[in-house]
C-alpha positions in Angstrom: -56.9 -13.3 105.7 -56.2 -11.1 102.8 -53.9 -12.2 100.1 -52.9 -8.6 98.1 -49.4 -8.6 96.9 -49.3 -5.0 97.9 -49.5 -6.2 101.9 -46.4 -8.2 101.1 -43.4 -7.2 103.7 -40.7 -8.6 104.5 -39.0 -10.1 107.4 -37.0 -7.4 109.3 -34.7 -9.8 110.6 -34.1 -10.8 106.9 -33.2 -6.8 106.1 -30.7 -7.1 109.1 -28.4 -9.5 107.4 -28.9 -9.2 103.3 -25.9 -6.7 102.0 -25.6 -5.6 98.0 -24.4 -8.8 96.6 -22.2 -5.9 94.3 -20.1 -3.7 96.9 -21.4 -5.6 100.3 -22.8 -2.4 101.6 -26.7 -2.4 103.5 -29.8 -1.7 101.5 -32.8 0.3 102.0 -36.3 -1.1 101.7 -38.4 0.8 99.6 -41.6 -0.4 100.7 -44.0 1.2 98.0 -41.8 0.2 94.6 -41.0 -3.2 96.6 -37.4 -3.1 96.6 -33.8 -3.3 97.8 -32.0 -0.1 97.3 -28.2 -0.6 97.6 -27.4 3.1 96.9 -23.6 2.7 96.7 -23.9 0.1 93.7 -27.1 2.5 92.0 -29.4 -0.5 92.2 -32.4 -1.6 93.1 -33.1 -5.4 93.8 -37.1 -6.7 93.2 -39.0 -8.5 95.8 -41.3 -10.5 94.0 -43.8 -12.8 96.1 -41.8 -11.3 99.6 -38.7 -12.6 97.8 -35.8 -10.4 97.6 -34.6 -11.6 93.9 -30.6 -10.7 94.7 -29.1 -10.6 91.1 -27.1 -8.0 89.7 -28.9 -9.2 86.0 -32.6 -9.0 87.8 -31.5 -4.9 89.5 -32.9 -2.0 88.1 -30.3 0.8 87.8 -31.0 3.7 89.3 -28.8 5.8 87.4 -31.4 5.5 84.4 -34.3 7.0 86.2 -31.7 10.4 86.6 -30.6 10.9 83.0 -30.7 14.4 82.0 -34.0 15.1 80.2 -32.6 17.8 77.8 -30.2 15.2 75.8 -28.0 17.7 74.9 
């Protein structure tokens, strides 16, 4: 039995009933990055150890990975 952190998944039924703890709406499970995409709130929630970590203060915003490069 192999313990690699990148054969982590998580439960579907658990996807089926976790909302965006921000606007309620479903998320998306990025399996490579290992995340919860709530794409009406711009977020994405870790999943550390299989764990979805559901705080707004632990979310990566999404918005920052679509700046404008030019900085103008």
């Amino acid at each position: 039995m192999s313990d690699h952190p990148t054969s982590l998944s998580i439960d579907p039924k658990l996807l089926e009933i976790l909302v965006c703890p921000l606007t309620k709406g479903l998320l998306i499970y990025d399996r490579e990055r290992q995340e919860l995409i709530s794409e009406k709130a711009r977020l994405a929630y870790p999943i550390r150890d299989g764990i979805p970590i559901m705080l707004v203060d632990e979310a990566r915003s999404l918005d920052d990975a679509t700046k404008p490069a030019d900085g103008a």
